[in-house]
Structures are given as structure tokens and as C-alpha cells.
N, C-alpha and C positions, 0 to 999 in steps of 0.2 A: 827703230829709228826715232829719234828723239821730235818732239814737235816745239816749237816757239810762238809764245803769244806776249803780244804787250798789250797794257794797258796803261789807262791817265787816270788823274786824279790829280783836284788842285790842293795846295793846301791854305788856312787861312792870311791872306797879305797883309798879315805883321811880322817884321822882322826879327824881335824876339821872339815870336813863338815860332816862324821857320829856324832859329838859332835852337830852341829847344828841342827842337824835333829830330833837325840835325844831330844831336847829342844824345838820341835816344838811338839812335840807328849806327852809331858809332860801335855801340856793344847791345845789339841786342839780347833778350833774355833767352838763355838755352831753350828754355820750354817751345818759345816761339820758331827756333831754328829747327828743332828737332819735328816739331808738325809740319812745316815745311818740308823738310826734305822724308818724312813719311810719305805724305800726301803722293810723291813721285816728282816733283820739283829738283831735279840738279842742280841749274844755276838760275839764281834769280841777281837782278842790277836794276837801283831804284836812281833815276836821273832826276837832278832839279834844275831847272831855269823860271827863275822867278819863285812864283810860288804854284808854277806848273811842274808836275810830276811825270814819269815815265817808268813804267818797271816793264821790262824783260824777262822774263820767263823762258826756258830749256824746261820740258818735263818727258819724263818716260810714257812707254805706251800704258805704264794703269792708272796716270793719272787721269782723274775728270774734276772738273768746274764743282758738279753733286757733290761728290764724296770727299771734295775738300772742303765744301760748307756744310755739310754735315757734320764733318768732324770737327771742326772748326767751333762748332752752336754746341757740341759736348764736352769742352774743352775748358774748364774753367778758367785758367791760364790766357789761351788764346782770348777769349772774351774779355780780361782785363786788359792784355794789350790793346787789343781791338776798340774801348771804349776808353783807354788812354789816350790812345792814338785818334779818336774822334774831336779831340780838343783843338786839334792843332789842324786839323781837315774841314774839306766840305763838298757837299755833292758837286759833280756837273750842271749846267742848266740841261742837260737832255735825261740826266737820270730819274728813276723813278725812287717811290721811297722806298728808303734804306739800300738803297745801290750806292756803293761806293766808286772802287775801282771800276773804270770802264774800259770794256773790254775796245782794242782797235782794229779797224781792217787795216791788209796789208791792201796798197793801189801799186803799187812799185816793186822791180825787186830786179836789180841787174846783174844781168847773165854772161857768164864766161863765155 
């Protein structure tokens, strides 16, 4: 059975640079698709309002949080998107350092 987690993460509130950002995620780079959906991730959806974020996550049972940032820190690929992709982001005020994506609770969830 598959599980779903979302998470936030704002990005920087300038309009060119959420324009740029935008245009990076239009075609991401295979290398970053492909660790993705290793990792045990099916379906991921990154939502913007404003320069607030939302990603959606579907992952199998062998994914973990670990072993995606593990693999993740080995990846030299991943590290360049990931510190491209810092340009145009920035923490929560609740995050700690170097937490990006925050993970969310579910408070709701309407039943058939």
C-alpha cells in the first residue's frame, strides 16, 4: 500500500526568480527524476501559491526520509540541483539549519 506525505517550503518573493524556478521544473534533469523515483517515490506534485510551495508525495513501502537523504549527499547530480535550487528557496521560520522541505501533518481527511 502506497503511503503520502506532503510537505512546504517557501520560495524566494521575487517574481523573476519564482519565474525562473518555474522553468526549471518545467523539464527537470533526468539524473534528478531518476533518484526520485529510485528512492521509491511514484508520484510526486510540487503546487505554488505565491511563493508558497506544496509537494505531494505517493511513495512505495521501501521508501524512507534516511535513505533518500543518504542518497541524495552521494549523488553529485542531486547536490548540484539541490544547491541550484537553493537560489531560488528558503527555510521556514520553524525550520532548523539546513531543513528545507517541511514535512506536514495531516489534521483532516474526509471519509466516504
Amino acid at each position: 500500500m502506497n503511503r503520502r506525505f506532503c510537505l512546504t517550503l517557501d520560495l524566494k518573493d521575487d517574481p523573476k526568480l519564482i519565474a525562473e524556478y518555474r522553468r526549471y521544473h518545467e523539464k527537470i534533469w533526468p539524473e534528478i527524476t531518476r533518484s526520485i523515483k529510485e528512492s521509491g517515490i511514484e508520484a510526486l506534485e510540487i503546487y505554488l501559491f505565491g511563493a508558497r510551495m506544496f509537494m505531494v508525495m505517493e511513495v512505495n513501502e521501501h521508501f524512507s526520509f534516511e535513505a533518500k537523504r543518504r542518497a541524495d549527499q552521494s549523488n553529485p547530480k542531486v547536490q548540484e540541483w539541490e544547491n541550484l535550487m537553493w537560489r531560488f528557496q528558503q527555510s521556514l521560520p520553524q525550520a532548523k539549519p539546513g531543513e528545507k522541505w517541511m514535512l506536514m501533518e495531516k489534521i483532516f481527511a474526509l471519509e466516504s
